[in-house]
N, C-alpha and C positions, 0 to 999 in steps of 0.2 A: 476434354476436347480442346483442341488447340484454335486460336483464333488466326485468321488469315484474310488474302483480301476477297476469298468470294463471300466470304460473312457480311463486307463492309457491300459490298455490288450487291447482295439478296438485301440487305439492310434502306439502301437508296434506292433501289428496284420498285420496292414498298413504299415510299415516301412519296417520290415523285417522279417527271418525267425527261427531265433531261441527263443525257449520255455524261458519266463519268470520261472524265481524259485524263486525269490521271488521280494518285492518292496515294501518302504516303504515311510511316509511324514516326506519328510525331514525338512520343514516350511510351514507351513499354515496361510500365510498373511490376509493381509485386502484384497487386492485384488488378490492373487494368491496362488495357491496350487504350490509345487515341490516336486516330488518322487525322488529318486534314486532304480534304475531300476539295480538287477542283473539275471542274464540267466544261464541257467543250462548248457549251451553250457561253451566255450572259451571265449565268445563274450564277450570284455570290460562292463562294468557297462556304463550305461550312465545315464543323468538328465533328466526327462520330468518337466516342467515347464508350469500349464496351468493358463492361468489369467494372472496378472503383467499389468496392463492398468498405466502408464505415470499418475503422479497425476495433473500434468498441464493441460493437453490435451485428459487424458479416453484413447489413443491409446498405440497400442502395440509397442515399438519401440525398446525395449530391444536387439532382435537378429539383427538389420540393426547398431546398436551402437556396439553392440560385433566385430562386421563383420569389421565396420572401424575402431574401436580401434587393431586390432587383424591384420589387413592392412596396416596401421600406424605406428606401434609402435614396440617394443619387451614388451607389457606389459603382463602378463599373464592371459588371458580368455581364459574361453574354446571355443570350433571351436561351430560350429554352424550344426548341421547334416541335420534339416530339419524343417519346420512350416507349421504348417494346422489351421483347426477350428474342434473344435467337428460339427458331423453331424446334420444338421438343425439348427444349429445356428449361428451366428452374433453378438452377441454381444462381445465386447473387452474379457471381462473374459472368454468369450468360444476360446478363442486362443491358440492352443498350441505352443511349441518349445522344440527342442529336441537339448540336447549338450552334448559334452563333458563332460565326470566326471573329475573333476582334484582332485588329488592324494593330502592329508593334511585335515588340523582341520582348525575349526576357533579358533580363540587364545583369548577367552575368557574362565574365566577372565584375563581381561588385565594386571590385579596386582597379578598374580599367575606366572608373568615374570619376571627374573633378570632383572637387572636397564642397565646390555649389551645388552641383548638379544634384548629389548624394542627399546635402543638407534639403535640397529642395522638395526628394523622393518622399524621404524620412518625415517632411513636413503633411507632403499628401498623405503617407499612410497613418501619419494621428490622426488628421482630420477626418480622414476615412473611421479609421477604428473608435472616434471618438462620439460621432455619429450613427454607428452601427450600436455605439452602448448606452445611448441614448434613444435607439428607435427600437429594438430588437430585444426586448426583458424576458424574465422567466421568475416562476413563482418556485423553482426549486433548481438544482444542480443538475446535470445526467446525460445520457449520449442518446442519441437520437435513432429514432428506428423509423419502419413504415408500418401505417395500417392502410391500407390498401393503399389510395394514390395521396392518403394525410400522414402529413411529418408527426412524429408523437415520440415524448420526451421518457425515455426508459429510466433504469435503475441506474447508477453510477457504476462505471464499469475499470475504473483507475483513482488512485489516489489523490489525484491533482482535482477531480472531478466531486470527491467527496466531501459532504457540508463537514463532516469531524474533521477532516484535513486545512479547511477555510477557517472554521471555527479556532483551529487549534492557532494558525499560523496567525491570525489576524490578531489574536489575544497578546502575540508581544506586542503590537504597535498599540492595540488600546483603537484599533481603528475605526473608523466613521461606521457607521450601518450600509451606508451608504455604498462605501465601499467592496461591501459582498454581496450587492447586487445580481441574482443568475442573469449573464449576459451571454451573445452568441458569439464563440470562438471558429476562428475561421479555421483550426485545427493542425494546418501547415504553413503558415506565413513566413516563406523566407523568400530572399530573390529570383528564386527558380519558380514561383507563381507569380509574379508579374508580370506587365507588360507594358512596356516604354513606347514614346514617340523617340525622333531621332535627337531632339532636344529633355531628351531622359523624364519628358512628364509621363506621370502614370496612364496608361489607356486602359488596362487589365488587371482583375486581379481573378486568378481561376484557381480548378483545382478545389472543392471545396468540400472533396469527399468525408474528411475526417471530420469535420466541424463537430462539435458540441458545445457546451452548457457550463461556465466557468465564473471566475471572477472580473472584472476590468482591473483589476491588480495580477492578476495569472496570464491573462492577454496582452498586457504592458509589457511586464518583464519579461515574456517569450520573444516578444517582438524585439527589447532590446538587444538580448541576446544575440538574434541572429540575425539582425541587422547592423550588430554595434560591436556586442564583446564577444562576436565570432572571431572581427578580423584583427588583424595586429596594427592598426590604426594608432597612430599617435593617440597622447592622451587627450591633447586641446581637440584635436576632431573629433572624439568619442563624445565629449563635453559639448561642443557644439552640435555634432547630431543628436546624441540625447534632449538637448534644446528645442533642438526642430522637433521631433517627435512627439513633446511635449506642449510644447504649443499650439503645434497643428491639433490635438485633443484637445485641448482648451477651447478650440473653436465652438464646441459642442457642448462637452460638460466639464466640472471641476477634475482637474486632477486628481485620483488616488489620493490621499493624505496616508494611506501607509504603504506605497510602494516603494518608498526611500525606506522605510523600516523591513520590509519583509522580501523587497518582489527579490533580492539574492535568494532567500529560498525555494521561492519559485524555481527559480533557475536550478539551481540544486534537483529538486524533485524534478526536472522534466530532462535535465543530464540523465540521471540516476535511470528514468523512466527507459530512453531512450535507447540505453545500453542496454536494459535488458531485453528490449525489442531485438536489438542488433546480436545477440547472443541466439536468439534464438531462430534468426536466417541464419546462421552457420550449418543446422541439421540437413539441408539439403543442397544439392548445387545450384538451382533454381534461386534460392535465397544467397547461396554467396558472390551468385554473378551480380542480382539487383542491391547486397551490400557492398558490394566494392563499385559500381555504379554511383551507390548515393555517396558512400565515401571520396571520389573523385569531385562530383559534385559540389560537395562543401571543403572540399581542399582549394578549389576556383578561385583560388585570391588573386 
């Protein structure tokens, strides 16, 4: 079934009472639509969000991970208003949720940033993420499912996620215990989930369908990646945002002690991982429209 905007009208019809004026798509994923919702009334703008199925597990688990990050932390997500299914159906992508609009852009492109502005971003999201691994633990690795309206921690469903895979990598550095801690990965952390004020501080961080169950060593090095050694940034900037980054986690807990040892592998295995995702939107044209979509995306420099 295809989604459209009287999905999003029966969807607010239900909720509440003021007249839509207008509503538009704000992203139309591989697996989910989101509008942003204004009313002709007072009434704030909010997000509908239908789809977003977890790429480990098919389930919707994005609004129960907002709900404990937002519980947790002072990180910035939006509240959660309310979640249903479209009528007569069951499937993951006929799910909706309803949030919070938050106020900002996303800060793409990344390189249309002064080299402060950037350092300043880069410093929020350690802080952010250093905090989140500090308040957010887990007594094991894995991707996250639903039992009924409770988040619940499944099997490891990818090799980044698997303790053999922690075990193995962390044994060349000889690293801390500490350091493979199960913490909560926010699953897609690059520019395109954020959200800036006009002075580039963070207001948002969304998007948080994929989330799972990783390392603070697997969560670092993803981040620097695709905030750092995506773009072709000189080296002394890369050096200095890595800095900020670094710091701003420091805020909260100790640095990794073996992410200077390992987290390039990381990087490695989530390349490696990625491409075979992207292989496999090739089999239809539906996948090759939303991979040449995200491929533009991260060409954005």
């Amino acid at each position: 079934m295809g989604i459209s905007g009287r999905h999003v009208e029966a969807i607010i019809d239900e909720l509440c009472d003021p007249s839509i004026a207008s509503y538009r798509l704000a992203a139309d994923g591989q697996s989910s639509h989101t509008f942003i919702i204004d009313f002709s009334s007072s009434h704030p703008k909010i997000v509908c969000k239908i789809g977003g199925a977890n790429v480990y597990t098919d389930a919707i688990v994005e609004p129960l991970v907002v709900e404990l990050v937002r519980a947790s932390t002072s990180i910035p997500v939006p509240a959660v208003i309310a979640t249903g299914w479209l009528p007569g159906q069951d499937h993951p992508n006929h799910r909706w949720a309803v949030y919070e609009h938050l106020a900002g852009h996303s800060p793409t492109p990344f390189t249309q940033y002064s080299v402060d502005m950037r350092s300043q971003l880069l410093f929020e999201i350690g802080s952010y993420l250093g905090q989140l691994h500090d308040s957010v633990q887990f007594d094991r690795f894995g991707a996250f499912d639903c039992d009924g309206d409770s988040l619940v921690l499944g099997a490891p469903r990818c090799p980044e996620m698997a303790p053999v895979a922690h075990t193995l990598l962390s044994s060349f550095a000889g690293g801390n215990p500490t350091d493979r801690i199960p913490v909560l990965d926010h699953g897609d952390l690059f520019p395109g989930n954020l959200l800036v004020d006009t002075d580039g501080k963070l207001t948002g961080i969304v998007d948080w369908a994929n989330a799972h169950v990783t390392t603070p060593v697997d969560a670092l090095a993803k981040t620097e990646l695709r905030f750092i050694d995506w773009f072709r940034f000189p080296l002394a900037e890369r050096d200095r945002l890595r800095t900020s980054l670094h710091d701003g986690y420091r805020q909260h807990r100790p640095l990794p002690g073996a992410l200077d040892q390992i987290g390039w592998l990381y990087k490695v295995l989530w390349l490696t991982q990625s491409g075979v995702w992207a292989i496999g939107h090739l089999h239809t044209p539906h996948g090759r429209r939303q991979l040449r979509r995200y491929l533009r995306s991260c060409s954005n420099r």
